[in-house]
PyMOL Python script that loads the backbone (N, CA, C, O; Angstrom):
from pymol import cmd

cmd.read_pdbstr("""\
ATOM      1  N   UNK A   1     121.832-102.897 223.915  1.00  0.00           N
ATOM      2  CA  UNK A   1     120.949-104.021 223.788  1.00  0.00           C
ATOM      3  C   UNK A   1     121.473-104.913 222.658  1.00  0.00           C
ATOM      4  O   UNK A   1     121.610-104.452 221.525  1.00  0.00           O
ATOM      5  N   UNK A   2     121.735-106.044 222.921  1.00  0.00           N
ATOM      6  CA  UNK A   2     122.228-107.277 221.891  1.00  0.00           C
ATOM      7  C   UNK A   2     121.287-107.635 221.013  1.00  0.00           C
ATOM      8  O   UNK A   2     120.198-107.887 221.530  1.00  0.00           O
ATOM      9  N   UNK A   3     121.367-107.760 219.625  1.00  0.00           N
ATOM     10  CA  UNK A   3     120.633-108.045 218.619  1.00  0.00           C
ATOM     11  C   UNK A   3     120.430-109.778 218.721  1.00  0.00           C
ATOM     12  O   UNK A   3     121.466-110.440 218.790  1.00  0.00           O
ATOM     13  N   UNK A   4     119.405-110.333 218.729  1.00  0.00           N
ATOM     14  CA  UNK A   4     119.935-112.121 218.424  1.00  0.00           C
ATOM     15  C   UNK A   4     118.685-112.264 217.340  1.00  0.00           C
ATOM     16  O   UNK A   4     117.645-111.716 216.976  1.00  0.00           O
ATOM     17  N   UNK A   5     119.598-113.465 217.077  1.00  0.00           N
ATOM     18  CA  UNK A   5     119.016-113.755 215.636  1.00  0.00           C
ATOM     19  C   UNK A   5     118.661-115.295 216.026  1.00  0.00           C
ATOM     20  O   UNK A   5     117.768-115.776 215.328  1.00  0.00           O
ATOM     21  N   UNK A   6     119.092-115.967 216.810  1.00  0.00           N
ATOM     22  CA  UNK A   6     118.556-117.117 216.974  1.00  0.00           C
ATOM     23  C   UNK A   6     117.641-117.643 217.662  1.00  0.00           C
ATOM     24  O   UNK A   6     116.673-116.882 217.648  1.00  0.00           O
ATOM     25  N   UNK A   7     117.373-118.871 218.471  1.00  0.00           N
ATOM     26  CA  UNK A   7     116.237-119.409 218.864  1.00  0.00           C
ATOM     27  C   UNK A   7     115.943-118.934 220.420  1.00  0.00           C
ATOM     28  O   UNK A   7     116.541-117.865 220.537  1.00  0.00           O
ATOM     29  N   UNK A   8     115.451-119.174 221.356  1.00  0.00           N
ATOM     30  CA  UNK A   8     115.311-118.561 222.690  1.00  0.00           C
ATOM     31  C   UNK A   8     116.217-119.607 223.809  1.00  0.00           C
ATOM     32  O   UNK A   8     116.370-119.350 225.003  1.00  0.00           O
ATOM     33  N   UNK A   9     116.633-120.549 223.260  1.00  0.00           N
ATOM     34  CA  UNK A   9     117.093-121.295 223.894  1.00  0.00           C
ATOM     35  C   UNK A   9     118.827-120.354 224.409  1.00  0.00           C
ATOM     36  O   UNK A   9     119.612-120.344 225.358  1.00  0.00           O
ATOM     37  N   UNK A  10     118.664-119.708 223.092  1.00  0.00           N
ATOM     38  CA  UNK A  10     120.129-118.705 223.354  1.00  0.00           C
ATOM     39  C   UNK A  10     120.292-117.489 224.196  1.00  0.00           C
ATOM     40  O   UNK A  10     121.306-116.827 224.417  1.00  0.00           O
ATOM     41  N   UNK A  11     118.821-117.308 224.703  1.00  0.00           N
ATOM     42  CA  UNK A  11     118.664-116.082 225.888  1.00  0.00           C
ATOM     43  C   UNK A  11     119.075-116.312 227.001  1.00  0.00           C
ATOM     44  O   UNK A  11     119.283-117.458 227.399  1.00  0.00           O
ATOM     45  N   UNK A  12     119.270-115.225 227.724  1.00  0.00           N
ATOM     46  CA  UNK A  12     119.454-115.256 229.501  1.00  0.00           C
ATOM     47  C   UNK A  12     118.230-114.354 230.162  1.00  0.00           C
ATOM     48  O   UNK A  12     117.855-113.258 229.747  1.00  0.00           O
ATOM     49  N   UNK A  13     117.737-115.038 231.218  1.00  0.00           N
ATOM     50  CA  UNK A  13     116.415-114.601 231.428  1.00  0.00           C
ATOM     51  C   UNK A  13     116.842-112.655 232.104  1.00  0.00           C
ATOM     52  O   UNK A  13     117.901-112.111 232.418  1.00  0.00           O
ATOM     53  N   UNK A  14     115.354-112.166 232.062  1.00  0.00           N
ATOM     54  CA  UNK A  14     115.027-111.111 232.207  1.00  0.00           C
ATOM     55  C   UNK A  14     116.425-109.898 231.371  1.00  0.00           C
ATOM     56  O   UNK A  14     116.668-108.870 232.005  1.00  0.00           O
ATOM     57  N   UNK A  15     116.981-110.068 230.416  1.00  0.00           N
ATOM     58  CA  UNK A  15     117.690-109.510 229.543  1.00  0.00           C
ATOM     59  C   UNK A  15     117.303-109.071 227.921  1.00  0.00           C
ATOM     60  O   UNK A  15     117.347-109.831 226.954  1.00  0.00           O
ATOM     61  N   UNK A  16     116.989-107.902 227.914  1.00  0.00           N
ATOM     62  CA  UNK A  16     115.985-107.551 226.832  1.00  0.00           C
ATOM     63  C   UNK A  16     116.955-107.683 225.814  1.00  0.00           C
ATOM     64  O   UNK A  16     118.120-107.444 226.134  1.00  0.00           O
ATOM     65  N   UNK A  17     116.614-108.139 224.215  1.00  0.00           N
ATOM     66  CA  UNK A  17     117.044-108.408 223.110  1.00  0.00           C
ATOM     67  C   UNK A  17     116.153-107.753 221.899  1.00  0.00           C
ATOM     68  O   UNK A  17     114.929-107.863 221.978  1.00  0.00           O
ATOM     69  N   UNK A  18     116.811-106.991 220.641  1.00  0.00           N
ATOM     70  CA  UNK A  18     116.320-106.894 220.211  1.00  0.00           C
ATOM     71  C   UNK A  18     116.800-108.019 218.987  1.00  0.00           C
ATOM     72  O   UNK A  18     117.860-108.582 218.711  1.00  0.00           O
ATOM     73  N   UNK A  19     115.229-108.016 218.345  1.00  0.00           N
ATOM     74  CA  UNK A  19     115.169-109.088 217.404  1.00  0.00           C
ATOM     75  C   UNK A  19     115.157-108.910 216.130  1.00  0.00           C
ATOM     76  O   UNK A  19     115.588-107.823 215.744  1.00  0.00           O
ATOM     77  N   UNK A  20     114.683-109.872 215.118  1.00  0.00           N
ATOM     78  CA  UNK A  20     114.429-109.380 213.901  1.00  0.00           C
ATOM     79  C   UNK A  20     112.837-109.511 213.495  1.00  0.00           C
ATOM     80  O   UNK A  20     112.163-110.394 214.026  1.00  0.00           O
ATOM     81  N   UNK A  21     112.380-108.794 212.738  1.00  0.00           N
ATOM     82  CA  UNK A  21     110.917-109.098 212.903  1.00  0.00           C
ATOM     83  C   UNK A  21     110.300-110.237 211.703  1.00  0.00           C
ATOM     84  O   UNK A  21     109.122-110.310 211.353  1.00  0.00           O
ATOM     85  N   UNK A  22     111.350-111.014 211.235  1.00  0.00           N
ATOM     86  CA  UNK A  22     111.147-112.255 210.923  1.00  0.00           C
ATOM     87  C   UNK A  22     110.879-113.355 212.174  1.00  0.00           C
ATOM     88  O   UNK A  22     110.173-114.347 211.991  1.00  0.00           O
ATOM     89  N   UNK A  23     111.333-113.150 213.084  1.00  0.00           N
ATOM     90  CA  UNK A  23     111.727-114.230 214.403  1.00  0.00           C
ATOM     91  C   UNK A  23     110.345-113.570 215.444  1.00  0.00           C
ATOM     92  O   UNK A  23     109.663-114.109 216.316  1.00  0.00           O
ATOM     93  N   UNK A  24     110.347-112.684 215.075  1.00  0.00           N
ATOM     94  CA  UNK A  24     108.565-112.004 215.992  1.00  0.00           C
ATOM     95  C   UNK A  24     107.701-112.362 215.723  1.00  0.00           C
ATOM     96  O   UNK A  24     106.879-112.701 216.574  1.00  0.00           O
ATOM     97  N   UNK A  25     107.445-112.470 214.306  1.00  0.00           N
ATOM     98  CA  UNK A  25     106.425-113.536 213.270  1.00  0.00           C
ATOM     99  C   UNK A  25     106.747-114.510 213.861  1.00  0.00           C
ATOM    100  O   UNK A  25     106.222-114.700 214.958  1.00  0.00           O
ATOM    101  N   UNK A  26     107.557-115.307 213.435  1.00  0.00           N
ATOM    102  CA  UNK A  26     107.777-116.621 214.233  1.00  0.00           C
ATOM    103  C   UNK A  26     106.991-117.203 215.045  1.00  0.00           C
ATOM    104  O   UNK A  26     106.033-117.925 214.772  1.00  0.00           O
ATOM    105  N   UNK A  27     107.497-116.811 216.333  1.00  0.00           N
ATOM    106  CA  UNK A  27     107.088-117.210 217.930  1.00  0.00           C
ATOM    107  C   UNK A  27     105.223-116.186 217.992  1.00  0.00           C
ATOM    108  O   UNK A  27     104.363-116.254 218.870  1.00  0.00           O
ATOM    109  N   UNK A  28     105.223-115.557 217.005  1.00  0.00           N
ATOM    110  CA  UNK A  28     103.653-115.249 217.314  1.00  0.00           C
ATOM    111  C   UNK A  28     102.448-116.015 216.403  1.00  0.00           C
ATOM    112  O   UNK A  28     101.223-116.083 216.503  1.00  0.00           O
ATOM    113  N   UNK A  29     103.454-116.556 215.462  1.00  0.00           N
ATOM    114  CA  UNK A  29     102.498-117.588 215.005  1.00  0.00           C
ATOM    115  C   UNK A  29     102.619-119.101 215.193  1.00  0.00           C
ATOM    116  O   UNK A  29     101.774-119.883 214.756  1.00  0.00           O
ATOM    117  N   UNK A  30     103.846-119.520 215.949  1.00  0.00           N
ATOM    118  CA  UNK A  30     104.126-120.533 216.199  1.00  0.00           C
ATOM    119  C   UNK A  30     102.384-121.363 216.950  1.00  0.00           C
ATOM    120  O   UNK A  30     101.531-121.821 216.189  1.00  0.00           O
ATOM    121  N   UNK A  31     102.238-121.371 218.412  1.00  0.00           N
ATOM    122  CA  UNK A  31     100.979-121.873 218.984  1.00  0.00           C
ATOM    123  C   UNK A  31     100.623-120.305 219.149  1.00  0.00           C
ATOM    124  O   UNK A  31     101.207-119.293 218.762  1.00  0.00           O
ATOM    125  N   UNK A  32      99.384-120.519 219.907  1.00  0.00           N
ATOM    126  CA  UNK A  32      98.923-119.860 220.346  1.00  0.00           C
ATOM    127  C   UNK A  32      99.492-119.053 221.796  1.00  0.00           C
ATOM    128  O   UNK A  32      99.772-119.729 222.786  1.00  0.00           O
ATOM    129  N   UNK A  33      99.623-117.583 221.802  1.00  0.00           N
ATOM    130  CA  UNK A  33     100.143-116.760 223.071  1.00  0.00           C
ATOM    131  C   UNK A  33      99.583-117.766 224.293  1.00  0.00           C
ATOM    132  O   UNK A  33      98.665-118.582 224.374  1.00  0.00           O
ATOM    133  N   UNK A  34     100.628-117.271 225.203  1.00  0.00           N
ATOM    134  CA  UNK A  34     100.118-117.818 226.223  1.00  0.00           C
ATOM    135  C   UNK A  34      99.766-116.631 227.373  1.00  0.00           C
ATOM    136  O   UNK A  34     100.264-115.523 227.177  1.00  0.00           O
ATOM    137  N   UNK A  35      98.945-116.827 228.532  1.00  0.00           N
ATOM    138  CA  UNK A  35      98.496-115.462 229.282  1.00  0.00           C
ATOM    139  C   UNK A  35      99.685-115.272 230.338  1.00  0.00           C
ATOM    140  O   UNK A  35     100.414-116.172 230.756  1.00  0.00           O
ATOM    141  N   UNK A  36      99.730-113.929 230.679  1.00  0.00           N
ATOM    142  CA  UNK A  36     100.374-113.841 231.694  1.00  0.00           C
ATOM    143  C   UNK A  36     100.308-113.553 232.927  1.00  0.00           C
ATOM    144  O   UNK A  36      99.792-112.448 233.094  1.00  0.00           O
ATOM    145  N   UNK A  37     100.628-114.102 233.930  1.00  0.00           N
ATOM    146  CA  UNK A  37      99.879-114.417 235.416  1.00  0.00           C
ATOM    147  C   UNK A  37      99.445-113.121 235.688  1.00  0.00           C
ATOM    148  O   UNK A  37     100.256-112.201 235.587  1.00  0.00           O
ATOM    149  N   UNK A  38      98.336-112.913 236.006  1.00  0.00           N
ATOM    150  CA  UNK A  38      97.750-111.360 236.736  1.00  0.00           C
ATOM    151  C   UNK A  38      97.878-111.816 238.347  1.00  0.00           C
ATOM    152  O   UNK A  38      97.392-110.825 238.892  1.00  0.00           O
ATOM    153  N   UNK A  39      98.061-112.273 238.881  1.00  0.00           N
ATOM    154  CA  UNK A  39      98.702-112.582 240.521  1.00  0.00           C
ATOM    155  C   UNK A  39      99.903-113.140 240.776  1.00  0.00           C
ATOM    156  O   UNK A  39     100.386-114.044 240.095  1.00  0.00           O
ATOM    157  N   UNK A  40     100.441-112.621 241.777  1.00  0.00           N
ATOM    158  CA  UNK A  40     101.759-112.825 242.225  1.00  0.00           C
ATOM    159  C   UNK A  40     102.757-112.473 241.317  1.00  0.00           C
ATOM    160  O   UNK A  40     103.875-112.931 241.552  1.00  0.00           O
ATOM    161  N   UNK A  41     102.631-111.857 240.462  1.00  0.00           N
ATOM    162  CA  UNK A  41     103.862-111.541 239.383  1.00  0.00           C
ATOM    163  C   UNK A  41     103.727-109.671 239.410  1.00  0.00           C
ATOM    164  O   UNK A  41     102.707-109.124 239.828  1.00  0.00           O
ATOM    165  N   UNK A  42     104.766-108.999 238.966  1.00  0.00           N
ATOM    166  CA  UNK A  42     104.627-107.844 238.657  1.00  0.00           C
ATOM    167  C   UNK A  42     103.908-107.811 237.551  1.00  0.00           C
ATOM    168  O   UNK A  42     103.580-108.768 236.849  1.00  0.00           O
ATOM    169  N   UNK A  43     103.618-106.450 237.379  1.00  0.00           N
ATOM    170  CA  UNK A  43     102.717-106.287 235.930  1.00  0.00           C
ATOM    171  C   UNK A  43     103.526-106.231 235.005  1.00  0.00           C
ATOM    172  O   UNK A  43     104.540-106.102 235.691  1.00  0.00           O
ATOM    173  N   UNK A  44     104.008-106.225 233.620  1.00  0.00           N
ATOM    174  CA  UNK A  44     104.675-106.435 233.145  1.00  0.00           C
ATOM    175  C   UNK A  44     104.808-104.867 232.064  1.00  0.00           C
ATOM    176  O   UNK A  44     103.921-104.017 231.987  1.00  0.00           O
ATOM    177  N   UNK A  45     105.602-104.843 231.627  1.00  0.00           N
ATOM    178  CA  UNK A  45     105.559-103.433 230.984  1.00  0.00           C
ATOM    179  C   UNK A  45     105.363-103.700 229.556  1.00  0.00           C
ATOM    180  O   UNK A  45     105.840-104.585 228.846  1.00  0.00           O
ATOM    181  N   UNK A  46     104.564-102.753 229.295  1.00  0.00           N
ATOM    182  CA  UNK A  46     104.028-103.446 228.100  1.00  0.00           C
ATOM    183  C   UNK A  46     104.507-104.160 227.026  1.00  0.00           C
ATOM    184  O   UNK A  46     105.555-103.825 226.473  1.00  0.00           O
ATOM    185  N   UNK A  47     103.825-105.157 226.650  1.00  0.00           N
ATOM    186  CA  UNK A  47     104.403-106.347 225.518  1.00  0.00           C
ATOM    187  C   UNK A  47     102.849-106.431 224.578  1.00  0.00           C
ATOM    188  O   UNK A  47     101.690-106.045 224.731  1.00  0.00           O
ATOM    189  N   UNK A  48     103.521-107.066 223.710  1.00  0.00           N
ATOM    190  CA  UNK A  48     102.833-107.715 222.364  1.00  0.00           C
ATOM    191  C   UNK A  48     101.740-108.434 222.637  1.00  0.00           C
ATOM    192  O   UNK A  48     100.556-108.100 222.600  1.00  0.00           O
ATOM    193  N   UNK A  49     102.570-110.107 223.096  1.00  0.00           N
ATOM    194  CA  UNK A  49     102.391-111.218 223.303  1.00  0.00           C
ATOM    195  C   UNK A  49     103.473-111.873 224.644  1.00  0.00           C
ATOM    196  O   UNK A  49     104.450-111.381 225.209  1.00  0.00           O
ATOM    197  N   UNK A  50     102.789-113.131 224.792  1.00  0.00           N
ATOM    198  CA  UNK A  50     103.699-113.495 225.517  1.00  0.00           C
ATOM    199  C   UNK A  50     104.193-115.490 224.837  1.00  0.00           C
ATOM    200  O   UNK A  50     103.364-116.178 224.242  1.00  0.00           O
ATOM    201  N   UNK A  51     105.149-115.812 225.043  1.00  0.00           N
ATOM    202  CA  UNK A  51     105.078-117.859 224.536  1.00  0.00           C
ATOM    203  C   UNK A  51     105.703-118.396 225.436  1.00  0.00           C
ATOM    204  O   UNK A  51     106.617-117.933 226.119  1.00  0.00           O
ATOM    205  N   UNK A  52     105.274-119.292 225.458  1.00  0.00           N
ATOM    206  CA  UNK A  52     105.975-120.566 226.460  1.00  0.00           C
ATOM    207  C   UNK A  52     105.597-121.965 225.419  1.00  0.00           C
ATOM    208  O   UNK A  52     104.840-121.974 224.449  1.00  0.00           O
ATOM    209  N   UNK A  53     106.346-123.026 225.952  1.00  0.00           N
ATOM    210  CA  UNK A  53     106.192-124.225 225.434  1.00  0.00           C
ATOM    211  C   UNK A  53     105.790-124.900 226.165  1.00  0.00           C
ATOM    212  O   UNK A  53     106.503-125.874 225.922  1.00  0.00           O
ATOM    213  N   UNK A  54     104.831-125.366 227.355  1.00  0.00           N
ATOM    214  CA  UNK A  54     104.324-126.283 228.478  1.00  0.00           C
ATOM    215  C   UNK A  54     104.936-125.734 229.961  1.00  0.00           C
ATOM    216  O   UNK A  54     104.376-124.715 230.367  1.00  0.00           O
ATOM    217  N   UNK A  55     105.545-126.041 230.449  1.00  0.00           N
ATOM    218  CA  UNK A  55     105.984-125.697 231.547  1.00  0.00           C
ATOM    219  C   UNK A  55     107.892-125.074 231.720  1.00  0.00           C
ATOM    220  O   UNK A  55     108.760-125.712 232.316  1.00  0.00           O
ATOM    221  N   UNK A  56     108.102-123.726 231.019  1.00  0.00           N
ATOM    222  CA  UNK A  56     109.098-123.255 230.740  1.00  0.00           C
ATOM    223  C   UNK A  56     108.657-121.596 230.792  1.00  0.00           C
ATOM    224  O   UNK A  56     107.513-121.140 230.785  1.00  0.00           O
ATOM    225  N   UNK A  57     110.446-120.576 230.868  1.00  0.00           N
ATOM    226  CA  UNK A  57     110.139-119.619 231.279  1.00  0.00           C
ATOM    227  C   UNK A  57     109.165-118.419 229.966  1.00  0.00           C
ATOM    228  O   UNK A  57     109.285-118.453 228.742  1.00  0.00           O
ATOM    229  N   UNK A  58     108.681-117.914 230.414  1.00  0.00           N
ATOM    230  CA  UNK A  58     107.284-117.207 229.998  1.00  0.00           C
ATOM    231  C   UNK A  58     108.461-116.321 229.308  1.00  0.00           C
ATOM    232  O   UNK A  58     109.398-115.926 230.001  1.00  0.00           O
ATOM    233  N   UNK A  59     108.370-115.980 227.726  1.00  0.00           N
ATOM    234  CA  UNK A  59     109.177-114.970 226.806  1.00  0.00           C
ATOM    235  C   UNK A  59     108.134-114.023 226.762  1.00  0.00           C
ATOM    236  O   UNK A  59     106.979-114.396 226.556  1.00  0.00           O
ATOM    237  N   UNK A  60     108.506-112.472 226.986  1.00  0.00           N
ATOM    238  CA  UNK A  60     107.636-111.598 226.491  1.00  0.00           C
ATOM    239  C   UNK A  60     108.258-110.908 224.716  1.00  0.00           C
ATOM    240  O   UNK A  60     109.420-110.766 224.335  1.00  0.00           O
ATOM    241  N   UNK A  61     107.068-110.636 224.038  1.00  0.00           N
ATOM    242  CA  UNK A  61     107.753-110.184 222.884  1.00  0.00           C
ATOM    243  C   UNK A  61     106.530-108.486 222.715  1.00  0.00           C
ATOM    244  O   UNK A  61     105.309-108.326 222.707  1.00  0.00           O
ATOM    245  N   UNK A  62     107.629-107.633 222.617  1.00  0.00           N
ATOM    246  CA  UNK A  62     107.180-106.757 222.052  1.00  0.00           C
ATOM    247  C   UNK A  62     107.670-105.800 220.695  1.00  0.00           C
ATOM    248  O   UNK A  62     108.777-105.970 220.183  1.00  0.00           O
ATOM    249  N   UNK A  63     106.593-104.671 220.138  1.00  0.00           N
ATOM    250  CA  UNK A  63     107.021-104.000 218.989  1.00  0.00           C
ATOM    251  C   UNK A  63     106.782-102.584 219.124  1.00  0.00           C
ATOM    252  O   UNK A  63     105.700-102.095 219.450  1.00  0.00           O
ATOM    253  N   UNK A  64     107.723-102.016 218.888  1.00  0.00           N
ATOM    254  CA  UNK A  64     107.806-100.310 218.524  1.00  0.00           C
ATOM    255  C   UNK A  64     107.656 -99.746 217.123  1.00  0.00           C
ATOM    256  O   UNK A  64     108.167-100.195 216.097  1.00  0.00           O
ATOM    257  N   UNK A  65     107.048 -98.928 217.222  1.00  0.00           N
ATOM    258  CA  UNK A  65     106.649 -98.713 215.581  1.00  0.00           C
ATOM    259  C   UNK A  65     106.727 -97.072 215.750  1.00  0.00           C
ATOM    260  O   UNK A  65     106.009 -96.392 216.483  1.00  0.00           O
ATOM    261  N   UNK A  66     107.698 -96.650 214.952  1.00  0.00           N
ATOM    262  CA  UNK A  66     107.835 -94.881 214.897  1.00  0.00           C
ATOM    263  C   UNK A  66     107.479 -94.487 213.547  1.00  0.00           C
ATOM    264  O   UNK A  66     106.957 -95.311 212.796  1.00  0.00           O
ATOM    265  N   UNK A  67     107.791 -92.919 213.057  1.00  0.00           N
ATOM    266  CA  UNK A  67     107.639 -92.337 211.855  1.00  0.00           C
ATOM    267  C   UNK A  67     108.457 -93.112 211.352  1.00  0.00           C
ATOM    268  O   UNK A  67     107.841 -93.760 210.507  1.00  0.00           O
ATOM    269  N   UNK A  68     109.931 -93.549 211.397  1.00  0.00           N
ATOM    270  CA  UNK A  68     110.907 -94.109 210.369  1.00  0.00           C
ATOM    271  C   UNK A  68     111.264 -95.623 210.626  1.00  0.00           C
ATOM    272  O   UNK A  68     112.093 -96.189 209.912  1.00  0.00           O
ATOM    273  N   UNK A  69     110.681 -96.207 211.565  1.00  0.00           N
ATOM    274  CA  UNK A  69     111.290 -97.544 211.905  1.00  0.00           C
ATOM    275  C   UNK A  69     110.354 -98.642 212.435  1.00  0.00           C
ATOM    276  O   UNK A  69     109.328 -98.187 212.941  1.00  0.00           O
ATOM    277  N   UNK A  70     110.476-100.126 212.440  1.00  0.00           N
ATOM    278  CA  UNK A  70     110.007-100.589 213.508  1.00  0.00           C
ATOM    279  C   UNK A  70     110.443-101.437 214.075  1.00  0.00           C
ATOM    280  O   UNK A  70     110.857-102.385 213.408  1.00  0.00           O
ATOM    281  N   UNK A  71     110.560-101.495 215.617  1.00  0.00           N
ATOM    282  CA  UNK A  71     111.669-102.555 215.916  1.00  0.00           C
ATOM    283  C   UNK A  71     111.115-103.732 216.845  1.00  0.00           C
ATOM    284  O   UNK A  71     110.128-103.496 217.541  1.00  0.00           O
ATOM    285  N   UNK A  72     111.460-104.452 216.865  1.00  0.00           N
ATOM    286  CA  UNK A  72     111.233-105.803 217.531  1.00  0.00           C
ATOM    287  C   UNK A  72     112.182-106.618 219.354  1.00  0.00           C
ATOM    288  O   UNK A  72     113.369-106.943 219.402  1.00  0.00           O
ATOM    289  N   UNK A  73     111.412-106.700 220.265  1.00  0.00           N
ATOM    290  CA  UNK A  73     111.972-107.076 220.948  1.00  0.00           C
ATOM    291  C   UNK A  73     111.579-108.398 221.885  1.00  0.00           C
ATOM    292  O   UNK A  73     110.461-108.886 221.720  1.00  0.00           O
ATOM    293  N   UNK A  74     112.285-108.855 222.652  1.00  0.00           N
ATOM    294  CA  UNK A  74     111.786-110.078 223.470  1.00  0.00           C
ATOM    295  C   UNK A  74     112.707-110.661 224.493  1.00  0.00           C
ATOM    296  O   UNK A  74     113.819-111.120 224.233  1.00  0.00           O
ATOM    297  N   UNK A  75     112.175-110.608 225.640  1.00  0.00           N
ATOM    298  CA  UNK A  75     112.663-110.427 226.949  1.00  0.00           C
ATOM    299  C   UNK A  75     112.071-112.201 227.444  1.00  0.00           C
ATOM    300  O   UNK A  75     110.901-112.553 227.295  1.00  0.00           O
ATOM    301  N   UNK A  76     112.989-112.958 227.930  1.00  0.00           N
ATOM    302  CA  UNK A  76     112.699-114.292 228.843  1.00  0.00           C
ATOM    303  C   UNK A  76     112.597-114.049 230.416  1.00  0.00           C
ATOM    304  O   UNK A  76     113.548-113.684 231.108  1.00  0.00           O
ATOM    305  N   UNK A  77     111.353-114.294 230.865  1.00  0.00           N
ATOM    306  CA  UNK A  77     111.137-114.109 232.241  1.00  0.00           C
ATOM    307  C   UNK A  77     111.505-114.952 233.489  1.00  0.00           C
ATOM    308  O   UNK A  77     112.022-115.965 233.018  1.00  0.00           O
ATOM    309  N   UNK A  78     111.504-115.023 234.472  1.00  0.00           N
ATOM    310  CA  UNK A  78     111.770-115.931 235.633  1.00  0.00           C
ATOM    311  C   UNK A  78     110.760-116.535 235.631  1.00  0.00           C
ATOM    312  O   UNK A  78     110.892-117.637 236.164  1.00  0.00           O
ATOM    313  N   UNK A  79     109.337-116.232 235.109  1.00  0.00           N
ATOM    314  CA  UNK A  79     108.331-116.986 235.371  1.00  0.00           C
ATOM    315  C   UNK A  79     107.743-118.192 234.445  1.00  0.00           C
ATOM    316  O   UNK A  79     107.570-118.485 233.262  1.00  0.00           O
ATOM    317  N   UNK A  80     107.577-118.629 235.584  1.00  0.00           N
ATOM    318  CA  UNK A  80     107.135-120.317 234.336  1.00  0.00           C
ATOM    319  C   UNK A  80     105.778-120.365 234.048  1.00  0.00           C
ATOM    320  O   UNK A  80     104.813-120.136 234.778  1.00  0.00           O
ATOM    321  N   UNK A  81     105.844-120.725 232.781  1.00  0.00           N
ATOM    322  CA  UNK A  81     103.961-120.990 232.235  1.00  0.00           C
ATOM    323  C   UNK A  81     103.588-122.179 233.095  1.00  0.00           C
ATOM    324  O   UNK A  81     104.058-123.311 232.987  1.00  0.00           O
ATOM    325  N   UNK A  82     102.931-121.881 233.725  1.00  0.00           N
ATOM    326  CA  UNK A  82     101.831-122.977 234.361  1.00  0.00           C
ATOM    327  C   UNK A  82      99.979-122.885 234.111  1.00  0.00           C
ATOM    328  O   UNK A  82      99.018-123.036 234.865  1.00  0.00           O
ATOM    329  N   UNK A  83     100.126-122.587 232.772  1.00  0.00           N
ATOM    330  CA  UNK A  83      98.626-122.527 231.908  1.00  0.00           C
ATOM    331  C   UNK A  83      98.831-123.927 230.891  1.00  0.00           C
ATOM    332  O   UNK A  83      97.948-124.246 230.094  1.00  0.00           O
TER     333      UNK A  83
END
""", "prot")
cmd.dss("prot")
cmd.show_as("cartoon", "prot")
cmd.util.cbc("prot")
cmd.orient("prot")
């Protein structure tokens, strides 16, 4: 899994990345999450949050948290926010 450190514009969709959890903060406080379609889409495996910017592909971001670590990730979907 590729570490990125930059903006989402640098992703390729449905390719999981792990992040830094400066950049998780980020995009979760940037606007407000956006929802993710409960019809016609698969269910999604579990995530955090989800962001979009108006009509663009839906980023999922999630976090793992163990006894020694916690790590950060975020996956760009095929699906477009249309909320």
């Amino acid at each position: 899994m590729e570490q990125i450190r930059t903006n989402l514009e640098n992703m390729e969709i449905d390719r999981v990345y792990e992040i830094t959890e400066e950049m998780y903060g980020y995009y979760l406080g940037v606007i407000p999450p956006v929802k993710w379609p409960e019809k016609g889409y698969p269910k999604a495996v579990a995530f955090g949050f989800a962001f979009a910017e108006g009509a663009e592909p839906i980023t999922l971001f999630t976090n793992v948290h163990t006894d020694t670590e916690d790590r950060y990730f975020a996956q760009m979907t095929r699906v477009i926010n249309r909320f």
